[in-house]
C-alpha positions, 0 to 999 in steps of 0.5 A, a space after each residue: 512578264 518582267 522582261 525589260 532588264 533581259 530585252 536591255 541585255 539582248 540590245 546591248 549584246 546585238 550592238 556588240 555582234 554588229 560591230 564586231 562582225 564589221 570588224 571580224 577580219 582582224 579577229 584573233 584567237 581572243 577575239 573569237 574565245 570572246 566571240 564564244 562566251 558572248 554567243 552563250 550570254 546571248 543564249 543565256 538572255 533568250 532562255 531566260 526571256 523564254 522561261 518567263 515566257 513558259 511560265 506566264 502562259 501555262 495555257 500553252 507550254 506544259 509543266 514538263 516543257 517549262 521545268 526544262 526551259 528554266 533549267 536550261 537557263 540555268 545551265 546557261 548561266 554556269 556556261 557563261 562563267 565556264 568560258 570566262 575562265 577559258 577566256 582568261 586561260 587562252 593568255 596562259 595555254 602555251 605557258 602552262 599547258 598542264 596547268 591550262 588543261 587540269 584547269 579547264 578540264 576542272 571548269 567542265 567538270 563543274 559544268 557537267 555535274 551541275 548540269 546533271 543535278 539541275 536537271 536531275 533535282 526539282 525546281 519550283 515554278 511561281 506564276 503571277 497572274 499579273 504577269 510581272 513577278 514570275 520566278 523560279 527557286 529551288 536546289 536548281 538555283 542553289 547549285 546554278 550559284 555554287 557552280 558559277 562561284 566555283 568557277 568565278 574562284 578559279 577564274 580570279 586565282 589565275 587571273 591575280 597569280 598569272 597576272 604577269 602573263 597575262 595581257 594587263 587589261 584582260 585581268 582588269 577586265 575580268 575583274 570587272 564581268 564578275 563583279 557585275 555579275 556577283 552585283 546582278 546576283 546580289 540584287 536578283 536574289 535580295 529581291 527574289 528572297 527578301 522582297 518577292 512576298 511583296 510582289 518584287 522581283 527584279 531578274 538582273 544577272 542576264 543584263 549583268 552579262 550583257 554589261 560585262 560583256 560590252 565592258 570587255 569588248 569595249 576594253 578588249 575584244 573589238 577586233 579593231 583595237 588590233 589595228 595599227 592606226 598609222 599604217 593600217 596593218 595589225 599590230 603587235 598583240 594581234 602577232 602574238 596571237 597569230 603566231 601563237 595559233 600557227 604554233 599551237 596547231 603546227 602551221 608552218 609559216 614564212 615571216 618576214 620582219 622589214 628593219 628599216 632605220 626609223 630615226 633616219 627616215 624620220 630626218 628625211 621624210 615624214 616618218 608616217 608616210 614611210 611605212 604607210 605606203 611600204 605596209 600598202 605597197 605589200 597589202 596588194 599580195 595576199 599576206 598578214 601584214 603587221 608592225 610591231 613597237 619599233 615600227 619594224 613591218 612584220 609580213 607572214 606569207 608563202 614562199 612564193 609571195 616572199 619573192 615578190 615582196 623582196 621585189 616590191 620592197 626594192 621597186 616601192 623604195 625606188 618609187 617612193 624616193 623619186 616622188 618625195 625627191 629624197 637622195 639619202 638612203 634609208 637603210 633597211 634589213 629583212 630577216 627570214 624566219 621560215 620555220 616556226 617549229 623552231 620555237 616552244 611558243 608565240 612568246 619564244 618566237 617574238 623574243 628570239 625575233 626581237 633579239 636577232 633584230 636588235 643584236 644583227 641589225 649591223 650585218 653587211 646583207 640585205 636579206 638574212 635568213 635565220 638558220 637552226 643554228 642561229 635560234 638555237 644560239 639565242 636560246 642558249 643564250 636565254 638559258 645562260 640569262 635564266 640561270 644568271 638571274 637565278 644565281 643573282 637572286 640566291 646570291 651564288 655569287 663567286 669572287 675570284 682574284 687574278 694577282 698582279 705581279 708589280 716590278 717595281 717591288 718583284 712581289 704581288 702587291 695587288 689582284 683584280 677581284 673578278 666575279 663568278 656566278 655560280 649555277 645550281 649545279 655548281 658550275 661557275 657562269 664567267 662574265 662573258 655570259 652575264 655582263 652585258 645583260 646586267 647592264 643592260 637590266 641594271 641588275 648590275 648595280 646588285 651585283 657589283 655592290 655584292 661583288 664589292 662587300 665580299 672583297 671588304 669581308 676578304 680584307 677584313 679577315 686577312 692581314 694585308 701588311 703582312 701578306 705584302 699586298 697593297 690593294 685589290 682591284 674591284 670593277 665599278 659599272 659605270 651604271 653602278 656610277 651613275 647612281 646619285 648615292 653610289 659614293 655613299 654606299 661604297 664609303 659605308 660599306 667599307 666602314 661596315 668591314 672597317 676596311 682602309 680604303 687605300 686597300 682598294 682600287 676601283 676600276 672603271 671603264 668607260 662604255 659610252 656618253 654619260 652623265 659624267 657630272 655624277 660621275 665625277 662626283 662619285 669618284 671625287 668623293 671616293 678619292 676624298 675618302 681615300 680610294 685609289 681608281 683605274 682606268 680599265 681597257 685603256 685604248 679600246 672602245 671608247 676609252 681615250 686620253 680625254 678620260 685620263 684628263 677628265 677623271 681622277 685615276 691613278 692607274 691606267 690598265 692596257 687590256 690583252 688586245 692592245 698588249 697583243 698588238 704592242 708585241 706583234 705591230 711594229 706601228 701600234 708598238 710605236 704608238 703605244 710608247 709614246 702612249 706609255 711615256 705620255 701617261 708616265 709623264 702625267 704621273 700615272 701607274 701603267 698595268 700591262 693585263 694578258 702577259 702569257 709568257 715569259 719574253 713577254 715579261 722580260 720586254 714589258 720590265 724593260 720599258 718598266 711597266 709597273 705592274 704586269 698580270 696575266 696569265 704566265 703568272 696565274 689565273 684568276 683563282 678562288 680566294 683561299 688558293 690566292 691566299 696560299 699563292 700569295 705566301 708561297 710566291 711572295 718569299 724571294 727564292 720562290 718568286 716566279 721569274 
């Protein structure tokens, strides 16, 4: 009997059980699916070294018994390669739960028929009395490899189509198990079919098996890998996968997430030690603790124990600031998340969970309990991000203009070019909705760039003399500033439209410290070539005079807030005069924006603020009703006054 390969495979698969039993408390969902296929090779190696077996000792196993073991064998083979597939499913099973069931029922299908035919049709038994070179063949066989194949197809389509949602290692993973075992099957069957008539036969694909399977453990499955190694709680992977199972099976669980100031207490004490002893402090009540990428500390507990971990956390802060003599506080929040039926899936949750962390970490309470109605805003808000991704990506953009009223000619010389997006059912997005997280993903850079090219074809196609406009306004990011080859891009894209860059105003505002020298160098290149720039939201967030100073603009723009204040403060109106006479001192236009009525234009001439817009005038509209504003107001008997 050639049994050597199989006893190698059966060593390597009990090392594998040993460590992963030792570890078994930090098992996951993947973990144990893993478990699953992993006990079916191990299966697969006994029958394999018991078919050898029956076949070497025909003396005492009958014809009958062997045929049966050897097909059994085979059937295990199919098995190992269906849980594969499942193995690879779990990732997606929330995601495309259609897909994940059509799917795996398709796999055992393919189990079940093939286990019908491989014990329905013969297969050849050959015994060497040597004892070394015992092996089967026969339709059996055949259709033991066309099953697994089919199989093997299906795993590696949704492993390379879903790549994206599945964990990044698993494909590779994957990918490794079925090369080893198309590379085991190739050698099994160039011996067995090419070589046996010399008295060669090598059966390698059980040991294949084996290999692959302490490939994947190795890379992925040993549940240790599950184990934040600072603080000994689980960490984020094994979350999603705990979380991922109490919503697939409907357990209700109350999660805590402890948001404690990772870069203060880094100033303060080790920042090891902090949430090592916070994670021990709660290890002693009977909870999953874990940590997820911003070491924020994750406790899934019973409303009972929640209580006495809210304790804990304020008697461990007590006692570890007294025994590492630390005065400073370190801030810390606690977000109550005690429905997850709340949520679609794992991925939903952790989404919702990360952006109620990032978004409310500056509320004024200790403890904040997430309502219905808070999940449900951020859903919406994940809606209106979907649906803005998708209009970007088809290019829904709409480009409004809001004219701007100038006392100093009584016409509307300019307008704000003011993006739209609009959804599939042609409702418009207002930038409210998309702004920020365009900034955020730097998807902004595209659509201030299309934002701008429509304004130039806008330009080009009108006659900007005769319509008595001077220029449009066109917002600029300052992440669309950022960009080394921004100046470029804006000079030839005007060039492209044969636009005259004295028709355009670029508007900037400024949200926070930057790389001001590219920057600057961006905008110098602009004005060089002709373009005006304003200030936009002067007064607000972090627009102050020393932009005014530092930057190149011609106009300074006061946003509603700041009008609003200068009509209903007597003290911000004093200010602001002395702003106003500052500024005009310097030379510089001033824009007055959220003019709603009429006594409001009347003081805003008085001081002889240069432009006024707002919406006493018009709102922003689309560009063939501006056109028509333009000539209808622009005639002097019908100016609005």
């Amino acid at each position: 009997m050639n049994i050597l390969l199989q006893v190698a495979g059966l060593a390597i698969m009990s090392v594998v059980f040993i460590f992963y039993f030792i570890d078994r408390k930090y098992a996951v969902k993947s973990n144990r699916l893993f478990l699953y296929q992993a006990i079916a090779i191990f299966a697969s190696l006994v029958l394999d070294i018991f078919s050898l077996v029956t076949i070497n000792k025909p003396d005492i196993f009958n014809d009958f018994f062997t045929r049966f073991v050897c097909k059994a064998y085979l059937v295990t083979v199919v098995l190992v390669v269906t849980l594969g597939l499942v193995y690879v499913l779990g990732d997606i099973e929330n995601l495309h739960r259609r897909l994940f069931s059509s799917l795996c029922l398709t796999a055992f299908f393919i189990l079940l028929i093939s286990t019908i035919l491989i014990f329905a049709l013969p297969i050849n038994v050959f015994f060497d009395p040597n004892g070394l070179n015992d092996y089967t063949e026969g339709a059996p066989i055949i259709i033991t490899y066309v099953s697994a194949f089919l199989t093997m197809g299906l795993t590696i389509f949704v492993a390379l189509k879903y790549k994206k949602e599945i964990y990044e290692k698993r494909v590779v993973g994957v990918i490794i198990f079925i090369s080893l075992w198309v590379l085991g099957s190739a050698v099994q069957g160039f011996f067995n079919y090419v070589l046996a008539d010399l008295g060669i036969v090598i059966l390698s694909v059980s040991l294949s098996e084996a290999l692959g399977s302490l490939v994947i453990y190795i890379m992925l499955e040993n549940p240790s890998l599950n184990i934040d190694k600072v603080t000994g709680a689980l960490n984020k992977r094994a979350f999603r996968e705990y979380v991922d199972e109490a919503i697939k099976k409907g357990i209700n669980k109350e999660i805590l997430l402890i948001n404690y100031d990772n870069d203060m207490t880094k100033t303060v004490v080790d920042y090891k030690s902090f949430p090592k002893v916070l994670v021990k402090a709660i290890k002693e009540y009977p909870v999953r603790v874990f940590k997820n990428d911003r070491n924020d500390i994750i406790v899934v507990c019973d409303n009972k124990n929640k209580r006495n971990i809210l304790n804990e956390i304020d008697k461990f802060k007590e006692k570890f600031y007294l025994k590492n003599n630390i005065v400073t506080e370190i801030p810390a929040k606690v977000f109550l998340f005690n429905d997850l039926t709340y949520y679609y899936d794992a991925n939903d949750f952790i989404d919702v969970m990360e952006y109620i962390n990032i978004n409310e970490a500056n509320v004024d309470k200790h403890v904040i309990i997430i309502k219905k109605e808070d999940v449900d805003k951020v859903h919406h808000k994940f809606e209106i991000k979907l649906k803005c991704d998708n209009a970007l990506a088809n290019r829904r953009v709409a480009v409004y203009f809001q004219p701007i009223y100038s006392n100093v000619n009584s016409k509307f010389t300019s307008a704000e070019a003011l993006v739209r997006l609009v959804n599939d059912d042609g409702k418009l997005i207002y930038p409210n909705d998309f702004i920020e997280d365009m900034e955020r993903d730097g998807k902004i850079v595209e659509l201030g760039m299309i934002v701008f090219e429509d304004v130039c074809k806008f330009i080009s196609s009108v006659n900007m003399e005769e319509l008595g406009l001077h220029y449009i306004e066109v917002n600029l990011s300052t992440i669309q500033c950022l960009q080394e080859n921004f100046a470029l891009t804006i000079i030839e894209t005007a060039k492209k439209y044969n636009v005259n860059p004295k028709y355009i105003n670029l508007e900037i505002t400024e949200t926070g410290q930057v790389a001001k020298q590219i920057l600057l160098k961006n905008m110098e290149m602009l004005k060089e070539y002709g373009f005006t720039f304003s200030l936009d939201d002067f007064g607000t967030g972090n627009s102050n005079l020393n932009y005014i100073v530092e930057m190149p603009v011609d106009i300074v723009k006061f946003d509603k807030t700041m009008v609003n204040s200068y009509f209903n403060n007597e003290i911000a109106s004093y200010v602001m005069n002395s702003t106003i006479n500052m500024i005009k001192g310097l030379g510089y236009r001033i824009v007055f924006e959220g003019i709603e009525t009429y006594e409001q234009t009347l003081v805003v001439k008085k001081n002889n603020i240069e432009y006024i817009q707002g919406y006493y005038y018009s709102k922003p509209i689309s560009q063939t009703d501006f056109i028509q504003f333009i000539k209808n107001n622009n005639q002097s008997d019908n100016i609005i006054n």
